[in-house]
NUMAR-23778 format. One record per residue: x, y, z of N, C-alpha, C in turn. Coordinates in steps of 0.1 Angstrom, whole numbers, plus 5000, padded with zeros to 4 digits. Atoms other than C-alpha are relative to their C-alpha. Last residue first. Layout:
BEGIN
XYZXYZXYZ...
% end
This chain:
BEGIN
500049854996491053495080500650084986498749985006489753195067500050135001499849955013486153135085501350044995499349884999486352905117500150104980498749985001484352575112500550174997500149844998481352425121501250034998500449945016480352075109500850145002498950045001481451915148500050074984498849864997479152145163500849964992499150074999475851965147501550045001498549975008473252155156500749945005499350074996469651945160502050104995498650025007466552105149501149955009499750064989462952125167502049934991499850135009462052295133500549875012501250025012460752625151500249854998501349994988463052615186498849974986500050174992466052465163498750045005499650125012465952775134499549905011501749995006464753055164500149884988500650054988468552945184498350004993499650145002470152975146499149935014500550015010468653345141499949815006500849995000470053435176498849964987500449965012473353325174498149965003500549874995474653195206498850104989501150024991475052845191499350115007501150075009476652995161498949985013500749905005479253255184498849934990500549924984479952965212499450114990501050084991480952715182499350095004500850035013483253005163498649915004500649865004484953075195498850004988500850004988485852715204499150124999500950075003487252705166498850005012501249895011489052995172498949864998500149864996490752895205498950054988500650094994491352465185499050185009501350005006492652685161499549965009500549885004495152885187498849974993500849914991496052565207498950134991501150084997497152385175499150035009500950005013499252665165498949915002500649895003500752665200499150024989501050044985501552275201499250144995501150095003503452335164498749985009501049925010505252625174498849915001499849985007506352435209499550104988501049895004505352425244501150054986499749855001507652125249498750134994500949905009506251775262500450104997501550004997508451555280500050114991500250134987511951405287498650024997500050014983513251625259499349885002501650084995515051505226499350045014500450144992518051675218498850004999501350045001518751965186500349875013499950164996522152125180498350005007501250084994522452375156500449885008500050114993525452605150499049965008500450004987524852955128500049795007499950184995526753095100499349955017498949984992525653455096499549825006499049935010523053625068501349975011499749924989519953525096501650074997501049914992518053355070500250115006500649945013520853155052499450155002498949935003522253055087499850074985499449864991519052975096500950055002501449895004517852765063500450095015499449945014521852585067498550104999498749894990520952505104500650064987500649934993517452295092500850145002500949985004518952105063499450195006498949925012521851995086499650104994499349904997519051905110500750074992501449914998516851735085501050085004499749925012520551515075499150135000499049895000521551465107499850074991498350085008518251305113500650085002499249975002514451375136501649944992499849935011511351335125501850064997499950085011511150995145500650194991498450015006511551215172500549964988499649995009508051385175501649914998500950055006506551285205500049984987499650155006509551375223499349874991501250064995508851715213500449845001501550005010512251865201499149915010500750104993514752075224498849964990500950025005516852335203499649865009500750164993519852495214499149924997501749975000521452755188499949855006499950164998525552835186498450025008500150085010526253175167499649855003500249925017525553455183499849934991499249875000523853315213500150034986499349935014520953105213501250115006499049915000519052915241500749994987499950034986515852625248501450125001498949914994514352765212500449975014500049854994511552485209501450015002498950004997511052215178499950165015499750104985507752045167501150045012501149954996507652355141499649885015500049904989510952295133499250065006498850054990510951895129499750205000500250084992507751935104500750075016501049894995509352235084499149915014498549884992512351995075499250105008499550064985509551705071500850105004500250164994507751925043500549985015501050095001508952315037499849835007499950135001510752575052498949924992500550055011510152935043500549864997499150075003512453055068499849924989499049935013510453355071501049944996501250005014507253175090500750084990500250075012510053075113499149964989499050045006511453335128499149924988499949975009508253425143501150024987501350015007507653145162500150084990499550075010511653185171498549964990499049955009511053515184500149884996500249885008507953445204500950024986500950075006509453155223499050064989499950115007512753315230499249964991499750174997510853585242500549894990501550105000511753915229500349875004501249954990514254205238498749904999499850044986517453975225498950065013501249974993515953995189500349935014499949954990518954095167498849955007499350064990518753865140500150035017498750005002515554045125501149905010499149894990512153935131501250004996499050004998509853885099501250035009498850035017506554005098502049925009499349845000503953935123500949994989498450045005500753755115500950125000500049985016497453865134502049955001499149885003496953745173500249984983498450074999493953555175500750104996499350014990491053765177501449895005499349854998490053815142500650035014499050065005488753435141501050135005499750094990485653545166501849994997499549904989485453855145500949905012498949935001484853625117500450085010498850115006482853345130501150135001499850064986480553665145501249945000499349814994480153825116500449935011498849975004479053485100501150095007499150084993476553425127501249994991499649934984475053785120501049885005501050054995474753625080500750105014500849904996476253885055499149965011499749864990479753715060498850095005499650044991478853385044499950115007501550024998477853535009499649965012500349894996481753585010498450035004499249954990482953265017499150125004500650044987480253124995500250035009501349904995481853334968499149965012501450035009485153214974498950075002500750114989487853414990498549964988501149944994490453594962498349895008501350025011493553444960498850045007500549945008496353614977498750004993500649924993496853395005499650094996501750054993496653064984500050175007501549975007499453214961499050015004500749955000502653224986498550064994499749974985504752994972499350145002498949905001503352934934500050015016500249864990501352624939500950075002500050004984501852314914500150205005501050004986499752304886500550025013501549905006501752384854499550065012499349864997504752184874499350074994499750014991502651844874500850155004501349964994501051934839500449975015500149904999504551904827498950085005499149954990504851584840500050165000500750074985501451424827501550115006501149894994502551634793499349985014499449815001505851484788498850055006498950004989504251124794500750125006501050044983501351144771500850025010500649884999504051284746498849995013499149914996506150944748499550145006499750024985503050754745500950115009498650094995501950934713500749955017500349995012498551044704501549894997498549945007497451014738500649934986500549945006494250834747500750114990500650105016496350524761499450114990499050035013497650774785499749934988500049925014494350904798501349944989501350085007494050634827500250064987500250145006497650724834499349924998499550005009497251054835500349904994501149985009494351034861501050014985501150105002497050884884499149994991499550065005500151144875498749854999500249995014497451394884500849914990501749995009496551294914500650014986501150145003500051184927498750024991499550075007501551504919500049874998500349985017498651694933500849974992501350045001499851514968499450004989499950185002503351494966498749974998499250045014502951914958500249815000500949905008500651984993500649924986501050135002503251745014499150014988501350014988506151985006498849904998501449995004509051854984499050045009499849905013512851874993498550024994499849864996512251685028500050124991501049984993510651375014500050165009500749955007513251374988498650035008499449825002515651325011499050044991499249964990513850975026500450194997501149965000513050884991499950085015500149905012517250894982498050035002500149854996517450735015499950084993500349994989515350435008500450165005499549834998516450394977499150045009498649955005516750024976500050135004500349955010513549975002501750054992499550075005514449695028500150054982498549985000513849965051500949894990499250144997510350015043501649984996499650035013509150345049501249864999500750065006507050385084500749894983499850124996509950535103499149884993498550025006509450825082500149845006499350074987505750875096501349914990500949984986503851165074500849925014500449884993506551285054499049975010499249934996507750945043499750145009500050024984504550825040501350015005501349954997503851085008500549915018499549874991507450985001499050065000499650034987506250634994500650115004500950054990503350744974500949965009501249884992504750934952499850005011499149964996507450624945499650155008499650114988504950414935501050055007501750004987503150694915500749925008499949874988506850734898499049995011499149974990506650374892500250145004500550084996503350374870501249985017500949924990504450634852499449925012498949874995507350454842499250055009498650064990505450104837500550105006500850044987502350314817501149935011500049844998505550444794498949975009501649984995506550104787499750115009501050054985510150184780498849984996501450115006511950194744499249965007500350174994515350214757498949994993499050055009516250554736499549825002500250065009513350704752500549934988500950094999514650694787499449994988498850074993517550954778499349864998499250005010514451214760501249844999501050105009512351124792500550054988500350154999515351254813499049874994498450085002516151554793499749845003500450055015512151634794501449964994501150164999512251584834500050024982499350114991515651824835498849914997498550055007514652114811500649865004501050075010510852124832501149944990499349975006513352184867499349944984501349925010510752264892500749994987499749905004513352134916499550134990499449824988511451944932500050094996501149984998510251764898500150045011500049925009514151704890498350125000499249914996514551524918499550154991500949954991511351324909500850105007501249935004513051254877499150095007499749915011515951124888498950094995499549924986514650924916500650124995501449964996512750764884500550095011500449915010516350694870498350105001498849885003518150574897499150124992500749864994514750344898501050125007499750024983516050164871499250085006498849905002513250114841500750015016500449924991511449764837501550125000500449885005511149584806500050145009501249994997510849254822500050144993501250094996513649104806498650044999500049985012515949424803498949904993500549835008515549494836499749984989501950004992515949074847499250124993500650125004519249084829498749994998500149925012520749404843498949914991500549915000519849264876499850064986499449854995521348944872499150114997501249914997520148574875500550145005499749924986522948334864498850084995499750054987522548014842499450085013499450135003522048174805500449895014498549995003520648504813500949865000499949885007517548464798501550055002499250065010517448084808500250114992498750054999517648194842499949924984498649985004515448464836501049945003499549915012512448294822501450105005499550155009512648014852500750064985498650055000512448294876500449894989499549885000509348454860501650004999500050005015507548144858500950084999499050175003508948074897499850004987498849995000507248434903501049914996498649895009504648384888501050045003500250075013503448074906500850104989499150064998504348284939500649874988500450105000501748564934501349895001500850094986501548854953499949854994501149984995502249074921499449905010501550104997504848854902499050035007501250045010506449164894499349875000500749934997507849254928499449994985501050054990509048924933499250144999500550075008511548954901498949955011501249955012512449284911499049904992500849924992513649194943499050024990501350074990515348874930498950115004500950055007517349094905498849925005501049895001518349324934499149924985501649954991519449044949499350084996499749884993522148874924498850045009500349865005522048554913499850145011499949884996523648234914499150124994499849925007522647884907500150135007499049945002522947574927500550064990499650035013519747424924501250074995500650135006518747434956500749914990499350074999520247764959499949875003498750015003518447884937501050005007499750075009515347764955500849994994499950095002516147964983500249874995498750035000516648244967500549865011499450005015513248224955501449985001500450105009511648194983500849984990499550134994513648475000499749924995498949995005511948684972501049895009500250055013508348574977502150004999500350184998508448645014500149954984499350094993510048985007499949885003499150025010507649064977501049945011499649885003504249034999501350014996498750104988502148664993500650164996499149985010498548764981501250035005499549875002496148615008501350004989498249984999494548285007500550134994499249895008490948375016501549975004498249955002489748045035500150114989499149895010485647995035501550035003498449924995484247675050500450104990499150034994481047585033500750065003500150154996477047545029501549994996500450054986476947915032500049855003499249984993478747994998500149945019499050085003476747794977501150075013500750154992473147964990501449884996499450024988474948294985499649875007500949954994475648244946499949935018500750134991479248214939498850075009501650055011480048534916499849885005500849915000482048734945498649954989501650054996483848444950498850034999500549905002486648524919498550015011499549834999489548414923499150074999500449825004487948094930500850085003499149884999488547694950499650124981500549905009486247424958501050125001499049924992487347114982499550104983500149985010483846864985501550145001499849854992484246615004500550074987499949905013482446244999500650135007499149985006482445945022500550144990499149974990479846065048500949984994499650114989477346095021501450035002499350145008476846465008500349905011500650114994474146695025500549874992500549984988474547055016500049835008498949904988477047014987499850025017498450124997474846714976500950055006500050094989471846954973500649935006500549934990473247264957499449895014499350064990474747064929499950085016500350094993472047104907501249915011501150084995471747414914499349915007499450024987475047544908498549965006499050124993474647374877500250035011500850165000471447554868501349915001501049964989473447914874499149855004501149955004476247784851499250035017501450085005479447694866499150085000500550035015482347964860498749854999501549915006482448054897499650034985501050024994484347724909498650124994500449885006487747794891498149995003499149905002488747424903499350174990500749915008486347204918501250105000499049855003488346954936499350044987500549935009485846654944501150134999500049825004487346434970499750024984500749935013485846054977500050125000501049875007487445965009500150034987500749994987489345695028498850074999499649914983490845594995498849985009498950024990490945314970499950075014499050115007487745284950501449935008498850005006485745524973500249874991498750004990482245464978501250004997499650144997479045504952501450005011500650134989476645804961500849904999499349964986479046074945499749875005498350104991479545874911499650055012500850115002475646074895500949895006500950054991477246374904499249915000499250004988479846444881499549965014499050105002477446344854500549985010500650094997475046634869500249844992500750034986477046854868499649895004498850045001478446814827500049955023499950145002474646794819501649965010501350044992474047164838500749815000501350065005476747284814499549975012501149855001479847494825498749914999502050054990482047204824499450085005500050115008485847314811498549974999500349855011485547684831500249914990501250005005484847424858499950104990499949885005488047234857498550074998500949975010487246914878500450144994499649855003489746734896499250004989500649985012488646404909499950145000499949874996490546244941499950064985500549954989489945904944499650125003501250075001491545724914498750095012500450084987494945904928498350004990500850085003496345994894499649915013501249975006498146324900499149904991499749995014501646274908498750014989499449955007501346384943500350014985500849865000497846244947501250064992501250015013499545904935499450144996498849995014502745924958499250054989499049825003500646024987500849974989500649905000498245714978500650145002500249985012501245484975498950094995500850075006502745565009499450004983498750125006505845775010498749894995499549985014504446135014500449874998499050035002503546065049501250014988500050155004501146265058501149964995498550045005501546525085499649884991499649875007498146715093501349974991498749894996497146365099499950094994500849865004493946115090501050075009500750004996495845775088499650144999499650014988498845595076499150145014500250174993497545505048500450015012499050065000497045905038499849845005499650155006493745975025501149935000501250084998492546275046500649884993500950004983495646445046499349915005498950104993496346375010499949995011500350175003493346535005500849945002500750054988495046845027499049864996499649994988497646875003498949955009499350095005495646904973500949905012501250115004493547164983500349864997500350024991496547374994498849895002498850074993498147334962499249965016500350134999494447424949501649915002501050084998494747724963499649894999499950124988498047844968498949945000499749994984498848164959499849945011498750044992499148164924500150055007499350115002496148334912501449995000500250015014493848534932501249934999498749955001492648394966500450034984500149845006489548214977501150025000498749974995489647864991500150124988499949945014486247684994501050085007498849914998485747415019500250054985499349925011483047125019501050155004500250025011482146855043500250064987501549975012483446975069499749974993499749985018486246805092498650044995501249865003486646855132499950034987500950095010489346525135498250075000501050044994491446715161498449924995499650074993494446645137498750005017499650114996492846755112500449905008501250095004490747045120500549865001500750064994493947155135498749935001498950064994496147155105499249995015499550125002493447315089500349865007501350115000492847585111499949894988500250054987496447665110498549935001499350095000497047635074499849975017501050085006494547925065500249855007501449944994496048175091499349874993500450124987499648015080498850075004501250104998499348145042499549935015500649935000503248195036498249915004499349895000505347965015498750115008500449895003504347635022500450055002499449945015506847335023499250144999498849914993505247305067501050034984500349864995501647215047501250085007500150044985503346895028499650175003500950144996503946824993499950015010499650064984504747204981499349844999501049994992505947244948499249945009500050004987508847284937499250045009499450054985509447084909500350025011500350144997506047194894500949925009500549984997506847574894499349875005500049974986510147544888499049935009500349874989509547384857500349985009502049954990510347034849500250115004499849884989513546954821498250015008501049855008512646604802500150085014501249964994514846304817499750144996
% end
């Protein structure tokens, strides 16, 4: 017997074989079995993810011998027939085959006669938005108003070109794009089905290049088990799909903390011995941007089934938010331009080195000189105002020494820590964090319980090594959780704008120019636009 794809021998004959999909599968499954059936149904979704499996499936449904169920029986000779794709009854049309008007209206000249064998006369329209504009025409009245034997099951990747007089005369299902954990179980599954081994991180990779789809994945798996001759291994799969580790991207983005320009053109020197897809690379650092972008904002957010999990995790602390940010942008716009590059390799060098070109010398922004708007701003009376308003917050102090047993706790650690020059989540956790006692060497710290997620051993560690640095004398952190709210840096800083912003309001609406502006033009100020001028 001649070998059968995956993809054919394991595919579903029954709606409880699906992989995923139950939103679509439920209403279904009770249409049928409360015998609430439409006349037609269209099934959106891009490709391989079930559409016309699902399509397929549920005419069996309808034409089992053993009667109109969500469960058919697979055994009768109509479920054997659909499954093997000559049920007389059930007429698959390719419409990117039959584009024509003529080819329509053929297909529609059989609706009016009655089944042959089945219970129902199905139409499976496959790729539905490649008929002509005069074929969706002339099947516009038969969709609306087919005899009681006929149903029509239509499926598209693409709905958006189904005119809206086709859409409204049926059922709409969007089968969603299946997410790599559901795809990868699948798969390991099947090999063990078929009693073959393979490793996991090869599975992982080989679900996260079939892109949501589950057809490519099973094409994907089929090419590397005869790539690696039986077994499905990681190195295998890599070399397969072309893909680089992500050791080696975690590498790079280390290196891109560190500002180290010697270290990212070592590493893309190393990597160009392989011969990568240099869109692929860049393409994974962005994917890796972006998960220590939600790293810093909600840690607990980052998916734990992620391999380097904690290697993104520490890197979310070694980077400020500011720098993940304009190292996404420009890795994004570098990778529309790569093609335009002269050599891939050098597209690549330059996207990285333009990432440390651009990033923000520590302390720069406060130097740079105020826009001109800024300043053209100041000659109004309600500028003067903003600013004087702002000028009443207390001004920045400098650096306190170790010694500060004559200031409040809360005081002295606020200004501790605009000289500890923390960054990202490590900066986070101390600005969420209050001084509860210190001696010489052993430091209490209570965090917000609002905040805990931010908290690790490793942040801490992190934390008690930047104030033993700081304060030129080893110092012992311990950090709990309180029971409630702490009047923290973070809280206070948020008080103070929310203080200048209230100020800033009260000095516009007061503003004598701005009150003669509304009384003339019967005007409208909008407070929420208003904002405190940059001290």
């Amino acid at each position: 017997m001649s070998y059968q794809v995956l993809a054919r021998k394991w595919r579903p004959r029954k709606f409880a074989e699906m992989v995923g999909q139950e939103h679509v599968l439920r209403a279904l499954i009770n249409a049928l079995d409360n015998d609430r059936l439409h006349h037609a149904y269209l099934f959106t979704g891009t490709r391989g993810v079930g559409k016309t499996t699902v399509a397929r499936i549920f005419a069996k449904s309808l034409n089992c011998e053993s009667g109109v169920s969500a469960e058919p029986c697979s055994q009768c000779g109509t479920c054997l027939e659909i499954d093997e794709g000559r049920f007389v009854d059930l007429i698959e049309v390719d419409a990117a085959s039959r584009t024509k008007v003529e080819d329509t209206r053929e297909l529609l000249d059989n609706v009016q006669y009655a089944p042959t064998r089945g219970r129902y006369k199905i139409y499976l329209i496959d790729e539905v938005h490649m008929l002509s504009a005069h074929s969706f025409n002339a099947l516009l009245k038969t969709l609306e108003e087919p005899p009681p034997h006929v149903k029509f099951l239509l499926a598209t990747t693409d709905p958006q070109k189904l005119p809206a007089t086709v859409l409204s005369r049926c059922l709409q299902f969007s089968l969603k794009r299946l997410p790599p954990p559901l795809i990868e179980g699948h798969l390991r599954q099947l090999l063990e089905a078929e009693r073959l081994t393979a490793e996991a991180p090869a599975l992982r990779l080989l679900a996260r290049a079939a892109d949501g789809s589950m057809r490519d994945a099973l094409s994907l798996l089929d090419q590397a088990i005869a790539f690696g001759g039986g077994a499905v291994s990681e190195s295998d799969v890599r070399s397969m799909l072309g893909t680089i580790e992500r050791a080696r991207v975690v590498s790079m983005l280390r290196s891109l903390a560190a500002a180290d320009a010697a270290g990212l053109l070592a590493s893309v020197a190393e990597l160009a011995q392989q011969a990568p897809d240099y869109q692929d690379l860049l393409a994974q650092l962005l994917s890796a941007l972006q998960q220590i972008a939600v790293a810093q904002a909600v840690p607990a957010a980052v998916d734990e089934h992620l391999d380097e999990r904690e290697a993104i995790l520490s890197l979310a602390g070694e980077m400020s938010a500011e720098d993940v940010q304009l190292y996404y942008q420009i890795g994004l716009i570098g990778r529309r331009d790569l093609p335009l590059a002269p050599d891939p390799r050098a597209g690549l060098e330059m996207v990285l080195l333009r990432m440390l070109a651009f990033r923000p010398v520590q302390g720069e922004s406060d130097s740079r000189e105020q826009p001109a708007v800024g300043r053209a701003a100041d000659i109004t009376p309600a500028a003067k105002g903003m600013k004087a308003a702002q000028e009443t917050s207390p001004p920045p102090v400098s650096r306190p020494c170790a010694d500060a047993s004559a200031e409040s706790l809360e005081q002295f650690w606020n200004e501790l820590i605009e000289g500890l020059q923390l960054k990202g989540v490590v900066r986070e956790l101390a600005m969420n964090c209050a001084l509860k006692a210190r001696s010489d060497d052993r430091w209490s710290m209570v965090l917000d319980p609002a905040c805990r997620q931010l908290l690790n051993k490793q942040r801490q560690s992190r934390l008690q090594e930047a104030l033993s640095a700081s304060l030129n004398s080893p110092v012992s952190l311990e950090i709990e959780i309180a029971g409630e709210a702490q009047l923290t840096p973070a809280v206070e800083q948020r008080a103070a704008a929310e203080r200048r912003q209230a100020a800033a309001i009260d000095t516009i609406e007061s503003d004598p120019n701005v009150k003669a502006i509304q009384e003339a033009f019967d005007a409208t100020l909008h407070v929420d636009t208003i904002r405190p001028l940059d001290s």
